[in-house]
ROPAMI-592813 format. One line per 3 residues: their letters; for each residue x, y, z of C-alpha. Coordinates in steps of 0.25 Angstrom, whole numbers, plus 5000, padded with zeros to 4 digits. Each point is the difference from the previous one (the first is absolute). Layout:
% residues N
A) X/Y/Z ~ ...
% end
This chain:
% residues 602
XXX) 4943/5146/5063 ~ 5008/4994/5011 ~ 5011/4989/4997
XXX) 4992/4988/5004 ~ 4986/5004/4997 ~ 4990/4993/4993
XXX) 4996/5004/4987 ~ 4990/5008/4998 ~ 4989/4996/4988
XXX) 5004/5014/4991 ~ 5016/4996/5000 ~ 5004/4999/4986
XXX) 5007/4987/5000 ~ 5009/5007/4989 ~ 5005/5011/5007
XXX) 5001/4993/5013 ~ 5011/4991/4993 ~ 5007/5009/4993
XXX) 5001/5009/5012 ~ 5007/4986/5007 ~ 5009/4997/4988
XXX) 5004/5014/5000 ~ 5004/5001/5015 ~ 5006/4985/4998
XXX) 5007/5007/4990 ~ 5006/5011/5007 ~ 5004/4992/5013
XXX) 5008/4990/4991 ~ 5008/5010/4992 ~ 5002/5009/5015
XXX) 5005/4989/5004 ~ 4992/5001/5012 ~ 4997/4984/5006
XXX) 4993/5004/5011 ~ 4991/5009/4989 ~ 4998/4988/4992
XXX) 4994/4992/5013 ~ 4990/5011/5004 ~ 4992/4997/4988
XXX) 4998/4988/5003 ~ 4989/4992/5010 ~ 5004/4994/5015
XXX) 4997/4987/4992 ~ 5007/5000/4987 ~ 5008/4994/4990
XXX) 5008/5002/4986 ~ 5002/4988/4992 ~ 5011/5002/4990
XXX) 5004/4992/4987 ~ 5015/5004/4995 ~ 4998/5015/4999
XXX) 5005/5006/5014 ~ 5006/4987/5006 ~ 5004/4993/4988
XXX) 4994/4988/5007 ~ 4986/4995/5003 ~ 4997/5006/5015
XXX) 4988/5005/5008 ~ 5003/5010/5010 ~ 4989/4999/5012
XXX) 4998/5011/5009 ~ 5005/5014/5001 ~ 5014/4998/5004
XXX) 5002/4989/4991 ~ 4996/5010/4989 ~ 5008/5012/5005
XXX) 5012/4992/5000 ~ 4997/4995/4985 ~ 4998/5016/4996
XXX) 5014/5002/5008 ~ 5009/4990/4993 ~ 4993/5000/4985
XXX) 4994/5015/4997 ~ 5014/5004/4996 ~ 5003/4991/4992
XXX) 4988/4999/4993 ~ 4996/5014/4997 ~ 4986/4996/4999
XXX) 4991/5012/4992 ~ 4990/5001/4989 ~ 4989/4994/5011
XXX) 4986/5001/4992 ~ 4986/4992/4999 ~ 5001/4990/4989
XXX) 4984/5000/5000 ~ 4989/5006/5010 ~ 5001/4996/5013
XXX) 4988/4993/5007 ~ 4995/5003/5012 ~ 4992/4989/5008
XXX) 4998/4997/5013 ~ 5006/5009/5007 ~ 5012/4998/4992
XXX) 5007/5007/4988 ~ 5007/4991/4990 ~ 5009/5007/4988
XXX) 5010/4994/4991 ~ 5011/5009/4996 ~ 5013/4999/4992
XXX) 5014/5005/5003 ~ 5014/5001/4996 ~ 5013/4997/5009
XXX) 5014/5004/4995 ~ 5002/4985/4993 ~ 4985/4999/4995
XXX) 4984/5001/5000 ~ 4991/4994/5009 ~ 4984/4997/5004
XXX) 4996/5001/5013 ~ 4986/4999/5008 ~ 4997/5008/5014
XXX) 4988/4999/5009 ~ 4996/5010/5008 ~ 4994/5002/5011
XXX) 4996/5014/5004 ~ 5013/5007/4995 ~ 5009/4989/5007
XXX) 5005/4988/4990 ~ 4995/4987/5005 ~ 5008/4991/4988
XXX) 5009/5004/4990 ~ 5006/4992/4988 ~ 5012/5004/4992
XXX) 5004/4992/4988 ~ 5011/5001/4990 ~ 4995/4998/4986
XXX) 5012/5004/4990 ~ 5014/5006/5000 ~ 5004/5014/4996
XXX) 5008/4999/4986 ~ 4997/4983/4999 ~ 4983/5001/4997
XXX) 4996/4987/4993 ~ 4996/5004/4986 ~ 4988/4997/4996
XXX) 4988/5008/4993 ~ 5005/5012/4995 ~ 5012/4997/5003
XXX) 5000/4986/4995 ~ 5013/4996/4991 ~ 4999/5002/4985
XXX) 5005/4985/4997 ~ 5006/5002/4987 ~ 5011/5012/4996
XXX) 4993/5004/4986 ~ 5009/5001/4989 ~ 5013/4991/4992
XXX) 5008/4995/5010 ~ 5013/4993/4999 ~ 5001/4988/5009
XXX) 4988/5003/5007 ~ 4998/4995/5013 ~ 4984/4993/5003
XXX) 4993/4996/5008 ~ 5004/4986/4998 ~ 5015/5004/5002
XXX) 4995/5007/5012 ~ 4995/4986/5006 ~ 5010/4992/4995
XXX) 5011/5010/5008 ~ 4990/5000/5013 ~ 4999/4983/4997
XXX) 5017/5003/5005 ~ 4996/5003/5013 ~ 5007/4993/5011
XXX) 5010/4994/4989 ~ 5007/5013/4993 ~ 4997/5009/5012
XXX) 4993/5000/5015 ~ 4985/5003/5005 ~ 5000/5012/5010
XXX) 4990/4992/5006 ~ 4999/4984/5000 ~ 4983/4995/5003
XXX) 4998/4985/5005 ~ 4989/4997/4995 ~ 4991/5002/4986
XXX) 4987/4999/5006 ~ 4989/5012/5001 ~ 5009/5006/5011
XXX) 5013/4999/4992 ~ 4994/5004/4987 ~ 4993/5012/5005
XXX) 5011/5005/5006 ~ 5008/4998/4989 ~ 4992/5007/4987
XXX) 5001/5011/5012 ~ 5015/4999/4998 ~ 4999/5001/4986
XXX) 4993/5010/5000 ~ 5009/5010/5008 ~ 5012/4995/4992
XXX) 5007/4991/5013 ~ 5008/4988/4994 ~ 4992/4989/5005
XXX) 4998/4984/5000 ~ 4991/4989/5004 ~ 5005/4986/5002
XXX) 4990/4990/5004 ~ 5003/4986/5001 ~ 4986/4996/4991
XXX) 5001/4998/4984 ~ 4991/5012/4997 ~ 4992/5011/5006
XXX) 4988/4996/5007 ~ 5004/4986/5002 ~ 4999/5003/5017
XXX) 4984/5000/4996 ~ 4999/4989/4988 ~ 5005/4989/5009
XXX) 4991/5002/5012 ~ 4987/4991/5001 ~ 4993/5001/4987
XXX) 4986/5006/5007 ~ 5009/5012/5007 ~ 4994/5014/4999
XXX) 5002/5013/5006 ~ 4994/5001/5011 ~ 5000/5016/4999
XXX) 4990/5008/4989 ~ 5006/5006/4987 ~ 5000/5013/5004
XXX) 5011/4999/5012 ~ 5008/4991/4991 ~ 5005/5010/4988
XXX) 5015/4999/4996 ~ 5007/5014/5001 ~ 4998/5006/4986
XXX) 4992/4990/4993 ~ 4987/4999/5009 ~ 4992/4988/4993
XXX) 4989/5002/4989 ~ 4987/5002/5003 ~ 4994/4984/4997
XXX) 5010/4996/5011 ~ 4994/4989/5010 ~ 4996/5005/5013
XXX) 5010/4988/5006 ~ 5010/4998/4991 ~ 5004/4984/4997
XXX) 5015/4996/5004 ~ 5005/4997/4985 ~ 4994/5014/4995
XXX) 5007/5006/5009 ~ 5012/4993/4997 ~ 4998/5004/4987
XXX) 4997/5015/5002 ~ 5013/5000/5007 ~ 5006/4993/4988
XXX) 4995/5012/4990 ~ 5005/5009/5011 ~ 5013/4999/5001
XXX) 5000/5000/4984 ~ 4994/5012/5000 ~ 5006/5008/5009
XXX) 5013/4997/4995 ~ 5005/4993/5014 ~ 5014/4993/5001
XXX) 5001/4987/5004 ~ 5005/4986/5002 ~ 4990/4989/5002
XXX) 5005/4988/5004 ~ 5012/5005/5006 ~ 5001/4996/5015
XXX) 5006/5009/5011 ~ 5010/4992/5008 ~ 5006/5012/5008
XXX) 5002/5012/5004 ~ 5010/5009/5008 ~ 5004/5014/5001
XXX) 5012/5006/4999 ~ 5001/5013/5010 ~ 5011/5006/4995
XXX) 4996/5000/4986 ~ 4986/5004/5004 ~ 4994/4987/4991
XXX) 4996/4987/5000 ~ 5006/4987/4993 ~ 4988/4991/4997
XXX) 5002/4985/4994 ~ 4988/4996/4990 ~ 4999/4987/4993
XXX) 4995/5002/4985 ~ 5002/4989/4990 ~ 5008/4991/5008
XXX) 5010/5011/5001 ~ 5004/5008/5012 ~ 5000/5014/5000
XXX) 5004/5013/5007 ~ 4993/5012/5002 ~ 5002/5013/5007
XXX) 4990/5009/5003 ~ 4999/5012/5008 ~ 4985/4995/5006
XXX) 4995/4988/5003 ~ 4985/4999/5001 ~ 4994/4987/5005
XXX) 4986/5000/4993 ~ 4998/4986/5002 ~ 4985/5000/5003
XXX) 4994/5003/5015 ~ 5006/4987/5006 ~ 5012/4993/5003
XXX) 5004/4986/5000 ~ 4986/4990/5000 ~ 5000/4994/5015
XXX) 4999/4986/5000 ~ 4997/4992/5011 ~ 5009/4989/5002
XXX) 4989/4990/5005 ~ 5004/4988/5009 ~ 5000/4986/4990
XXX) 4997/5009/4987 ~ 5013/4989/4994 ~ 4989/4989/5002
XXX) 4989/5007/4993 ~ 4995/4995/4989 ~ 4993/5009/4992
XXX) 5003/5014/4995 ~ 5004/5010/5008 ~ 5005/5014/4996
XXX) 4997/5015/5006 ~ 4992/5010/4992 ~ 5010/5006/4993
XXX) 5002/4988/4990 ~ 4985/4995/5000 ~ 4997/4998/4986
XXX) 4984/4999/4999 ~ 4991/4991/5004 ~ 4999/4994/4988
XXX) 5008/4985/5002 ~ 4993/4999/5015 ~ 4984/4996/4997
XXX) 4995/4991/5008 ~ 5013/4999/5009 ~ 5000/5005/5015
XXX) 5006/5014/5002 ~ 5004/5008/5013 ~ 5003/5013/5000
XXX) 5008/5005/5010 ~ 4996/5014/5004 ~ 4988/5011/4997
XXX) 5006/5014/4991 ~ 4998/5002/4988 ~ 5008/4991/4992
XXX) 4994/4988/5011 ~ 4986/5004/4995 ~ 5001/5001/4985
XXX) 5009/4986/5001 ~ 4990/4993/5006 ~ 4987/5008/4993
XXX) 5008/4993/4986 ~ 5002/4987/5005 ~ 4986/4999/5003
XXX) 4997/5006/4986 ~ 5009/4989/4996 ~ 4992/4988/5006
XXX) 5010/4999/5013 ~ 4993/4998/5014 ~ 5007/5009/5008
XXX) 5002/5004/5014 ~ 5008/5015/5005 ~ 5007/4999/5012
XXX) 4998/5015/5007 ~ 5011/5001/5010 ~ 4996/5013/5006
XXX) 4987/5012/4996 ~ 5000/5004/4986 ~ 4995/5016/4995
XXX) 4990/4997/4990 ~ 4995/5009/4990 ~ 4989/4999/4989
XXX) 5006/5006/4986 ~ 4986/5006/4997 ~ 5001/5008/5015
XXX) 5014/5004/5002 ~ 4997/5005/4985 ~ 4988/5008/5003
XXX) 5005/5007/5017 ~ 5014/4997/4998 ~ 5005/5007/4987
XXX) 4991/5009/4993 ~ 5011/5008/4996 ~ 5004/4988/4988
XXX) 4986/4999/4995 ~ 4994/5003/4987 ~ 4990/5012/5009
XXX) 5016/5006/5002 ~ 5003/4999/4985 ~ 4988/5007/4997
XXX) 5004/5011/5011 ~ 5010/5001/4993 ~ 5011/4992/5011
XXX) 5011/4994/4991 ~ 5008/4991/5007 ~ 5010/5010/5003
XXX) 4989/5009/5008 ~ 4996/4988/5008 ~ 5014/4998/5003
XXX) 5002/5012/5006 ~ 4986/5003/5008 ~ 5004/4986/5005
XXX) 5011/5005/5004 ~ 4997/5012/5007 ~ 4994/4992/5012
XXX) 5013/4997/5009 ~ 5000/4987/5005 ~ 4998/5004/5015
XXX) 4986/5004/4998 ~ 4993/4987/4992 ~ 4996/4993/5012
XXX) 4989/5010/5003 ~ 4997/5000/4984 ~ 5000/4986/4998
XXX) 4992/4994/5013 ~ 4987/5007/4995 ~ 5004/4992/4985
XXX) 5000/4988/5008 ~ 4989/5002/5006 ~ 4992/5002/4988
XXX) 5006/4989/4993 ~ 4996/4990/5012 ~ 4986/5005/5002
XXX) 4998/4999/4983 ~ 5004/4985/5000 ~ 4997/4995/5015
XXX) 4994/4987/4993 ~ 5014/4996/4991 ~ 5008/5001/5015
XXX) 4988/4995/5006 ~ 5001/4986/4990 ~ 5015/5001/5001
XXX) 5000/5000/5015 ~ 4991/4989/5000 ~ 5008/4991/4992
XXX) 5011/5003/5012 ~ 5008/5009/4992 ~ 5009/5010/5009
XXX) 4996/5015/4997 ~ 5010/5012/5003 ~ 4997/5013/4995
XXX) 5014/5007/5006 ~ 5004/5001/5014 ~ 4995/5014/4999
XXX) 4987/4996/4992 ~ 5006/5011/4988 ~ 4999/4986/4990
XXX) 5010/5000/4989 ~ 5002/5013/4996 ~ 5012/4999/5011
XXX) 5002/4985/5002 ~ 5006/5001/4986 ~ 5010/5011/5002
XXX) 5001/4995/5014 ~ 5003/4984/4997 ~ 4996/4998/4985
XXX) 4995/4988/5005 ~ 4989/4993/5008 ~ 4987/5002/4990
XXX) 4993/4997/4990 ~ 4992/5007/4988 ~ 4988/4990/4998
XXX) 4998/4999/4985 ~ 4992/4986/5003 ~ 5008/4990/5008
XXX) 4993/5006/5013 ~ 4988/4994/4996 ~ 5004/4986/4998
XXX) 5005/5001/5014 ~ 4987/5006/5005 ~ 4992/4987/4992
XXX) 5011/4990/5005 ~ 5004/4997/4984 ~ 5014/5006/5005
XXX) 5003/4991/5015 ~ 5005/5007/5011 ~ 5010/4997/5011
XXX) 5001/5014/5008 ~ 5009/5003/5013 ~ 5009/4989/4999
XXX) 5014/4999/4991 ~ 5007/4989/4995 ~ 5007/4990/5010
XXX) 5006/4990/4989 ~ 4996/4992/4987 ~ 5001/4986/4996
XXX) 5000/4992/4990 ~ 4987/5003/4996 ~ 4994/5011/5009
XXX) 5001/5012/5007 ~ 5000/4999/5015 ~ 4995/5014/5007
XXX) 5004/5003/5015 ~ 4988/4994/5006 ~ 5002/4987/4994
XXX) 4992/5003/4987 ~ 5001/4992/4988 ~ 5000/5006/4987
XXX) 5002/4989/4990 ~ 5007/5007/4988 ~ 5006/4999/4986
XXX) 5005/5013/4998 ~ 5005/5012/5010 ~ 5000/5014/4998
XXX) 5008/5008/5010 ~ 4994/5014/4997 ~ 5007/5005/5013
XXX) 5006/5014/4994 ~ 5013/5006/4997 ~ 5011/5004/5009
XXX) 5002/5016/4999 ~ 5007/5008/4989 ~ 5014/5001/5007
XXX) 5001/4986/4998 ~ 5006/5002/4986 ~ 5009/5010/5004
XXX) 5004/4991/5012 ~ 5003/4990/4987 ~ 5005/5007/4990
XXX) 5008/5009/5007 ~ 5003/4996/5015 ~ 4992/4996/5014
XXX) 5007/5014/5004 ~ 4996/5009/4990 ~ 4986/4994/5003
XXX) 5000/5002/5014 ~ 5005/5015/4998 ~ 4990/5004/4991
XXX) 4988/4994/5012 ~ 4987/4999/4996 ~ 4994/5000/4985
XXX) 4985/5004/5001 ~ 4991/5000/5012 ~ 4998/5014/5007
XXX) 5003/4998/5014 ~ 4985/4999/5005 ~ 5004/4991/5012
XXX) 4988/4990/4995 ~ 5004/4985/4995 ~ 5012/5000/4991
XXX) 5002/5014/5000 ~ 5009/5001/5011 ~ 5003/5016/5006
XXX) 5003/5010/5001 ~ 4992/5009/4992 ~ 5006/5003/4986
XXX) 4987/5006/4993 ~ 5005/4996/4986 ~ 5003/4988/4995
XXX) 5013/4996/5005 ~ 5012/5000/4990 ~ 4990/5002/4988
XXX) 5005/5007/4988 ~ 5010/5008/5007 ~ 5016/5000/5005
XXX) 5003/4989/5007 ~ 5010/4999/5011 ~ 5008/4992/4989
XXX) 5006/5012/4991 ~ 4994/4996/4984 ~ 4989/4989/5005
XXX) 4987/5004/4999 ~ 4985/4991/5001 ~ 4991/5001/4990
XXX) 4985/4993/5002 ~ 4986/4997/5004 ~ 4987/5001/4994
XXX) 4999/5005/4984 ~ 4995/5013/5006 ~ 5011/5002/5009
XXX) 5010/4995/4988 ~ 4997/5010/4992 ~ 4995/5012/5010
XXX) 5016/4998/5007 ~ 5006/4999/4989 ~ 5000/5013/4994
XXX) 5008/5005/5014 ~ 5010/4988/4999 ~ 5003/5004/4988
XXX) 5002/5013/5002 ~ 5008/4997/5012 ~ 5011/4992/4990
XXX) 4998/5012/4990 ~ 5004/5010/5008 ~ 5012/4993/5005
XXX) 5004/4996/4986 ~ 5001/5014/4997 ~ 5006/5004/5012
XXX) 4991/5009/5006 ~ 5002/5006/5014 ~ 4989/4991/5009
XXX) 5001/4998/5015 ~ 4992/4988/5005 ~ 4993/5006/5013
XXX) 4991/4991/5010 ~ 5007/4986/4998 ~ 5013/4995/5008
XXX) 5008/4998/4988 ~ 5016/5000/4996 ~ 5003/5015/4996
XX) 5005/4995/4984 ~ 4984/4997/5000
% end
């Protein structure tokens, strides 16, 4: 069969893999670059988590990829390539998983193939060689049968572990004890890394619980599972704000995680020489000092709430806060409420001030993505579904098909999605429209498969408020912004007059580096550039192309700081590769960080 021909209907899809793995195989261990980039398509990419790179990197194109096989094959010593289950073979292409071991550890990978040539390829590292997570079989007993003299328990064990940060310091200090901080941590724990969280709120699960009381999660069960502890089969498809406080509460018990909670970080910086950091927390009115090796700011997806600084806001009378500190819509029925902006957070604010009694009116600065729950459910994630379940897709499948798909090639998979998505509810944009509310659906119509990764900003899942706007329940001032309040009112650029009791400014958060830029240094911040965002070149996103989320999960610029966040998905898909990142360093394995400009001690 020639290099780039199709393939033919008798191919066995098995063999035809195998066959590539095995020449994969032999070009990597020849040492042979330019070997390893004839077996790959003109248009082509390898997406690879931690196992070659020992970062987060999608080489794209050919050169790109012999360059990656020149510096890392090595090093690497990748062998053992074999299918993990049968490939599938479907339009055109050929699909296989396969698993592999490097010199440091054992890895899942995915290639598609076109004819003989790789069109994708994904390489992932899953465990270290001689540092596996125990589990099953080789599960620890828990006791030591037999009389014992001074045995030591397991309530000794947690009173010892209870010392940490006070008798001896964490390899790796986390900032921050929500889903992201906790995740990553029983991740710690579990590969044995001396870890602690500090989180300024009293008790796990607090970042949930004091949001407004009607907060759900916008995102389905199945794409929300915790690493290890997926939850029980009766869970609610959208999970209410204080259960999920609660869950993250049980958690952290049960999976053993070290932390301090109300314990406030003040500041952090590192110390070159000494290779660690020198971190000030706050805790119990004392002052203390902590020195970690790693610093991991997992302080959610956003930095700093921006508030607007509104001209005459001293001369308001009513209540005026952003949307951060809005406590429910419970003290404001029958009062006048505007809402200043239209994401998430804007809708469900001013859906519960309605529920509430409240007349309301949303100020809409600029055109808003909106998505109904039900459709984004059905077109936009069928791999988190209870069908995948029953297909026998865990969460950790999905992760990984997800992941196969490099970003570069979602706009021609996610148009035809958005497509089908419009057509299907023509009538709910249709009524929105009508009302006068200002519809985006991306710049490059790909919806919010990418405005998320892109800008994490600038939509909204309708779980009901989108009708209320449609009927005119909910008012609506679109295309205008806020030129400056009153006593008793809120004044729009075009004169209008928005008599109010109570704003909300639902106008986002700054980006993530601005905690860095706060708890460590403006200098630090600007070094380290950019925290999500790809690079698309589209609104917010500034270039040039990246083609993975930008300082995500990986070294930073910054030796021993690291960014951990985003979606419940994400935070527990990324942290398995975070935390092998910091494991491997603990132990001191030999790892080269290839394709990001980073200090050589990375």
């Amino acid at each position: 069969m020639a290099q780039d021909a199709p393939m033919q209907d008798d191919t066995d899809p098995d063999a035809l893999a195998q066959a590539w793995l095995d020449r994969f195989a032999q070009a990597l261990s020849s040492g042979d670059a330019s070997a390893v980039e004839a077996l790959f398509a003109p248009e082509c990419w390898w997406r690879d988590f931690v196992a070659f790179t020992w970062t987060i990197a999608t080489a794209e194109d050919r050169p790109a990829i012999r360059a990656r096989a020149a510096v890392t094959a090595s090093a690497t010593r990748a062998s053992g390539f074999t299918l993990d289950r049968p490939a599938v073979a479907k339009g055109g292409t050929v699909e296989a998983w396969f698993r592999f071991e490097t010199a440091l550890g054992r890895g899942i990978g995915q290639v598609r193939l076109v004819g003989e040539l790789a069109r994708t390829l994904l390489t992932t590292l899953r465990e270290l060689k001689g540092f596996e997570e125990r589990s099953g079989p080789t599960r620890e007993a828990g006791t030591e049968h037999g009389a014992i003299r001074n045995r030591h328990t397991w309530a000794d064990r947690r009173a010892d572990d209870a010392r940490l940060g006070l008798d001896r310091q964490p390899y790796c200090l986390i900032v921050g004890g929500g889903q992201g901080g906790l995740g990553l941590a029983a991740r710690l724990k579990r590969l044995g890394v001396p870890t602690l969280v500090i989180d300024s709120l009293p008790r796990p699960g607090d970042a949930w619980r004091r949001r407004y009381r009607s907060l759900c999660l916008h995102d389905p069960v199945w794409y929300d599972h915790m690493p290890y502890l997926p939850f029980p089969e009766h869970w609610p498809v959208y999970t209410p704000k204080d259960k999920m406080g609660d869950w993250l509460e049980a958690y952290a018990s049960i999976m053993e995680i070290d932390g301090w909670y109300g314990a406030a970080c003040r500041s952090a910086a590192y110390d070159e020489r000494r290779g660690e950091w020198t971190v000030a927390v706050e805790r119990a009115g004392e002052t203390l000092e902590l020195r970690p090796t790693h610093l991991v700011l997992a302080t959610g997806l956003s930095g700093v709430p921006n508030e607007p600084d509104y001209p005459g806001a001293e001369r308001f009378r009513g209540i005026h806060h952003h949307s951060s500190r809005h406590p429910g819509g419970a003290a404001f029925a029958g009062q006048r409420c505007v809402v200043v902006g239209a994401n998430n957070s804007a809708h469900d604010i001013a859906a519960d001030l309605w529920e509430h009694g409240a007349a309301v009116t949303m100020v809409q600065r600029s055109p808003t993505l909106v998505v109904r729950a039900e459709s984004l459910q059905r077109h936009g994630r069928p791999l988190y579904s209870e069908a995948a379940v029953a297909a026998g897709i865990d969460a950790d499948r999905a992760d990984l098909i997800a992941a196969s798909t490099p970003y570069a090639l979602l706009p021609g998979l996610l148009r035809p999605v958005m497509r089908r998505i419009r057509e299907e509810d023509a009538a709910f944009y249709a009524a929105l429209e009508k009302a006068g509310f200002l519809l985006t659906f991306g710049e490059d119509e790909t919806g919010i498969g990418l405005m998320y990764p892109r800008r994490a900003s600038g939509y909204y899942i309708d779980v009901g408020a989108s009708g209320l706007i449609a009927s005119g329940e909910i008012g609506l001032a679109s295309g205008r912004g806020v030129s400056h309040l009153t006593e008793d009112a809120v004044v729009l650029d075009d004169g209008t007059v928005l008599p109010a009791d109570l704003v909300v400014s639902a106008t986002g958060y700054g980006p993530m580096t601005d905690w860095a830029a706060r708890l460590i240094s403006p200098e630090v911040a600007g070094r380290v550039g950019p925290c999500w965002g790809l690079g698309s070149g589209t609104a917010r996103d500034p270039g040039p192309w990246h083609g993975e989320l930008r300082n995500m999960w990986t070294p930073t610029a910054q030796p021993g700081l690291w960014f951990h966040g985003g979606n419940l998905q994400q935070s527990r898909h990324f942290s398995r590769y975070l935390a092998l990142q910091l494991k491997a360093r603990y132990e001191g394995l030999p790892i080269a960080v290839h394709g990001a400009r980073l200090p050589a001690s990375q």
